[in-house]
C-alpha positions in Angstrom: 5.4 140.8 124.2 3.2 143.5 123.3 2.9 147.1 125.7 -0.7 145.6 126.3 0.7 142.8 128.3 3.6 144.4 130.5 2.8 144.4 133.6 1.9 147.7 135.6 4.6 148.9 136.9 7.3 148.6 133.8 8.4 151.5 131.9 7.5 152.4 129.1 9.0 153.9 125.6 7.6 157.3 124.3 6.2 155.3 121.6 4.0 152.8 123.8 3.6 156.1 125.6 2.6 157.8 122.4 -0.4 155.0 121.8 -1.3 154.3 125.1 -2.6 158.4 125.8 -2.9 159.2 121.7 -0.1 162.1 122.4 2.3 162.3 119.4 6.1 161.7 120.4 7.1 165.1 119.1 4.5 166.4 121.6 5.8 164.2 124.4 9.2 165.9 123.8 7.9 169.6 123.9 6.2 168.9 127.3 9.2 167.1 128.9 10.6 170.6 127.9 7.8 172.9 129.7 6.7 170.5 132.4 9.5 170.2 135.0 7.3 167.7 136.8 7.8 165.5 133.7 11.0 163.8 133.8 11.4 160.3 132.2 14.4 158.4 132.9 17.0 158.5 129.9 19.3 155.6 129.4 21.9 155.1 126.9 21.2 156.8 123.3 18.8 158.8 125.2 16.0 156.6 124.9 13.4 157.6 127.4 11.7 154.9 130.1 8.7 156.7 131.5 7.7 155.0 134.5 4.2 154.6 135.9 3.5 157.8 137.3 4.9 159.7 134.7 2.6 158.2 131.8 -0.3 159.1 134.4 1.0 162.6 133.9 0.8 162.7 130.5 -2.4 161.8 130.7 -3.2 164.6 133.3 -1.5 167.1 131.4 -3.5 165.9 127.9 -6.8 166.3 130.0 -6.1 169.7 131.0 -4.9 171.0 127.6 -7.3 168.7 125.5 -10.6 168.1 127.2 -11.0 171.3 129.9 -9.2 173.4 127.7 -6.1 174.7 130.0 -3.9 176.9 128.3 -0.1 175.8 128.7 0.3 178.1 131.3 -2.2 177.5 133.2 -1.7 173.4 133.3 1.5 174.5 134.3 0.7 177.0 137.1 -2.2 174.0 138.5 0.4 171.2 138.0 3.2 173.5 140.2 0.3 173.9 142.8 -0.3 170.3 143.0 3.0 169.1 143.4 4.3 171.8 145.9 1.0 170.9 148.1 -0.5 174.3 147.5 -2.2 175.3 151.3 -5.5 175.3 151.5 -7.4 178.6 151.8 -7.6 180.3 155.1 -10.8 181.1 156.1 -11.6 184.5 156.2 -12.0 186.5 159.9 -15.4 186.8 159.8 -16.2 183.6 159.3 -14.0 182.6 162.1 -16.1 184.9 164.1 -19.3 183.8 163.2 -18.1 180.6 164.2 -16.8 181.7 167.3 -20.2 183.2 168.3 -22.0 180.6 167.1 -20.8 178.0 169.8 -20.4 180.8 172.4 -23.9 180.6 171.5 -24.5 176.9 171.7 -23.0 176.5 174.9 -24.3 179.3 176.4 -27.9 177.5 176.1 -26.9 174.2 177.2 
C-alpha cells in the first residue's frame, strides 16, 4: 500500500513525511530538535510515527521558514505564541474612552 493511499489519520514515517512536505529527513530531525511543539512518537529502534497533526506542523513550520521567510527564531517565538494561546491585545485606554463616550453619546440622544 503506498503513503498515497493510507487513510487520514495513520502515521506516518519521516520518509513518507519527507515526500509528502519535500522536507529532507535530516532536516525533519534538526527541527524535532528546536521545535518542542514537534514531537513524533518513537517506537522501537527509534523509528518515528508522526501522526496527523504533527505532519501539518511540518508543513507550518516549512511555510514559515521557506515561503514568508521566518527566521528560526522567529517561527519559533510565533509557534510558542500559538500554542500557549497568546492573549489578544488589550485595547488601549483611550479607545475604551472614546467608546465610552461614544454610547454615553448615543443614548443620551435617544
Amino acid at each position: 500500500m503506498a503513503s498515497d493511499e493510507k487513510s487520514a489519520g495513520a502515521f506516518r514515517t519521516i520518509g513518507e513525511v519527507a515526500a509528502a512536505t519535500g522536507v529532507a529527513p535530516h532536516v525533519l530531525r534538526y527541527w524535532e530538535a528546536r521545535f518542542p511543539q514537534l514531537r513524533p512518537v518513537t517506537r522501537a529502534g527509534n523509528r518515528r510515527y508522526y501522526r496527523p497533526a504533527d505532519v501539518a506542523l511540518v508543513a507550518r513550520i516549512a511555510t514559515l521558514l521557506n515561503v514568508q521567510g521566518y527566521t528560526l527564531a522567529g517561527a519559533q517565538k510565533l509557534l510558542a505564541g500559538e500554542r500557549g494561546g497568546a492573549p489578544a491585545p488589550k485595547p488601549a485606554p483611550d479607545d475604551l474612552r472614546a467608546i465610552r463616550d461614544a454610547l454615553a453619546r448615543a443614548i443620551a440622544n435617544d
